[in-house]
C-alpha positions in Angstrom: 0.0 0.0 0.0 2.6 2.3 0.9 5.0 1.4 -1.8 1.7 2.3 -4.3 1.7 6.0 -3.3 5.1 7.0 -3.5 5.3 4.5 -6.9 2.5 7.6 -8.6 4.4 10.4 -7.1 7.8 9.1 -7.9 6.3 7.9 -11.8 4.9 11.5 -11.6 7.8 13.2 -10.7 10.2 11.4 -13.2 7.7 12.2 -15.6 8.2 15.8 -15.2 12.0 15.7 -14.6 12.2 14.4 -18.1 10.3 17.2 -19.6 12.2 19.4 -17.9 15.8 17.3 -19.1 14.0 18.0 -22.8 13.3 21.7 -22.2 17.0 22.4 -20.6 18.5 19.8 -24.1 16.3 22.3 -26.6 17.8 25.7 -24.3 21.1 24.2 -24.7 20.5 23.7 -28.4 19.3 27.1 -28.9 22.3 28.5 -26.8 25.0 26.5 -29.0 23.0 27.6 -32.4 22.9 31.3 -31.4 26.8 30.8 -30.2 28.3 29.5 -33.2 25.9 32.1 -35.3 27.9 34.7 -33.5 31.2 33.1 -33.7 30.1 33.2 -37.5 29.5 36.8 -37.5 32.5 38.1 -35.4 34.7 35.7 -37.9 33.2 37.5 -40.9 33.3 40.8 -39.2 36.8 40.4 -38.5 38.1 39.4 -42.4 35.5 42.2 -43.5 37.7 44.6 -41.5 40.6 43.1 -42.6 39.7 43.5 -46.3 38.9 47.4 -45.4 42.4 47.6 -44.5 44.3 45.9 -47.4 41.8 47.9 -49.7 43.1 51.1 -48.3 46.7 50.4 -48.2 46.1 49.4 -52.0 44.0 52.7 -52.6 40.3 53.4 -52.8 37.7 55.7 -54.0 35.9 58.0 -51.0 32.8 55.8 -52.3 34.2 51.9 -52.0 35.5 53.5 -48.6 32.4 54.8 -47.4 30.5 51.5 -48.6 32.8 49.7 -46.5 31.9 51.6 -43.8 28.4 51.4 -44.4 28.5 47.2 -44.7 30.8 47.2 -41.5 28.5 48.9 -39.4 25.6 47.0 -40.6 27.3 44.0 -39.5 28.6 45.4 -36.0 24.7 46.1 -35.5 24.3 42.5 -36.4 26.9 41.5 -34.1 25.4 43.5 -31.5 22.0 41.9 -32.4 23.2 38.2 -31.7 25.5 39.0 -29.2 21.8 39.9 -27.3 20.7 36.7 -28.4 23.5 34.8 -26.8 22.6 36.2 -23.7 18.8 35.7 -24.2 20.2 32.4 -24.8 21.9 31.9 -21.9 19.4 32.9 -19.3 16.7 30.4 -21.1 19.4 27.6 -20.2 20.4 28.8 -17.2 16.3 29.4 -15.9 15.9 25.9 -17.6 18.7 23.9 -16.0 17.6 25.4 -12.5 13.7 24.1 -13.5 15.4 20.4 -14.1 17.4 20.9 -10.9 14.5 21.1 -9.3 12.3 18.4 -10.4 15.2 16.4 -10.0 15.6 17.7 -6.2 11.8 16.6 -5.9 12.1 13.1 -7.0 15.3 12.5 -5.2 13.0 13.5 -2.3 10.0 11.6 -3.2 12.5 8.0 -3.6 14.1 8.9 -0.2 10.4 9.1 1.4 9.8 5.5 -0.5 13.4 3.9 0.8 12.5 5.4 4.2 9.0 3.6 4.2 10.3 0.7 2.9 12.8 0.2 5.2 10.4 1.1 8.4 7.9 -1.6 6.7 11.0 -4.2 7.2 11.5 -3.1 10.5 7.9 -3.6 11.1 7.5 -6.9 9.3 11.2 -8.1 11.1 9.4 -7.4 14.4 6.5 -8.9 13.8 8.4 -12.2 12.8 10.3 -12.3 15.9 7.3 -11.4 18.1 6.0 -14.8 16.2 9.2 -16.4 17.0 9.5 -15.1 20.5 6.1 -16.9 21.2 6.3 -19.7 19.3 9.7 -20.7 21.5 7.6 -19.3 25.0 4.7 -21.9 23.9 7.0 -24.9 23.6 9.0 -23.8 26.4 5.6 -23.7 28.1 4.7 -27.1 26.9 8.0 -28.7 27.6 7.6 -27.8 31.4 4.1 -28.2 31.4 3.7 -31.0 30.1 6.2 -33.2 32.0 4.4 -32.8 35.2 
């Protein structure tokens, strides 16, 4: 009986602990997607720049200068863009990993309360049988002195 209610709690619980596992996986996802998009972007940015600077060593008009600037501030604004997803990211994982934490906490708890009823149901039952034993051994005791008189 006891093992019954803690068995729908503890199915319960793991239930929800692997939703949460799926929702902190799909963060994480999210967090490495939006990471590597910005790694792309800094990359680019960086051999855009460099580009700007081997153009003007070469020589350039005022206007493929000033379209270079144009194009690199475009993409710092990008940057900036995905660098705020990264973080938007990050706190999803981070708010996420605490929610699986938890859940996880909670059955932990739940499977303690089971092992702890369990075990008090043994001591129970162990008592029980030695209480049987106990008189079982009085009884014969009992009939061995009794019943030699």
């Amino acid at each position: 009986m006891a093992q019954s209610k803690y068995a729908l709690l503890i199915r319960l619980a793991e239930e929800k602990e692997e939703a949460a596992a799926e929702r902190m996986r799909q963060a994480q996802g999210a967090l490495v997607k939006a990471m590597g998009r910005q790694e792309q972007l800094d990359n680019f940015r960086g051999e855009y720049r460099q580009r700007l600077t081997s153009g003007g060593m070469r020589g350039m008009s005022i206007a493929q200068w000033q379209d270079f600037q144009k194009f690199l501030a475009r993409l710092d604004e990008a940057v900036k863009t995905q660098d705020g997803e990264v973080e938007f990211a990050k706190q999803s994982f981070i708010m996420a990993r605490q929610a699986w934490r938890e859940e996880h906490k909670k059955l932990k708890a739940y499977q303690k309360l089971m092992e702890r009823e369990n075990e008090r149901l043994q001591l129970q039952e162990s008592r029980r049988q030695q209480k049987m034993t106990d008189e079982f051994a009085t009884r014969r005791f009992w009939d061995k002195s009794h019943g030699e008189d």
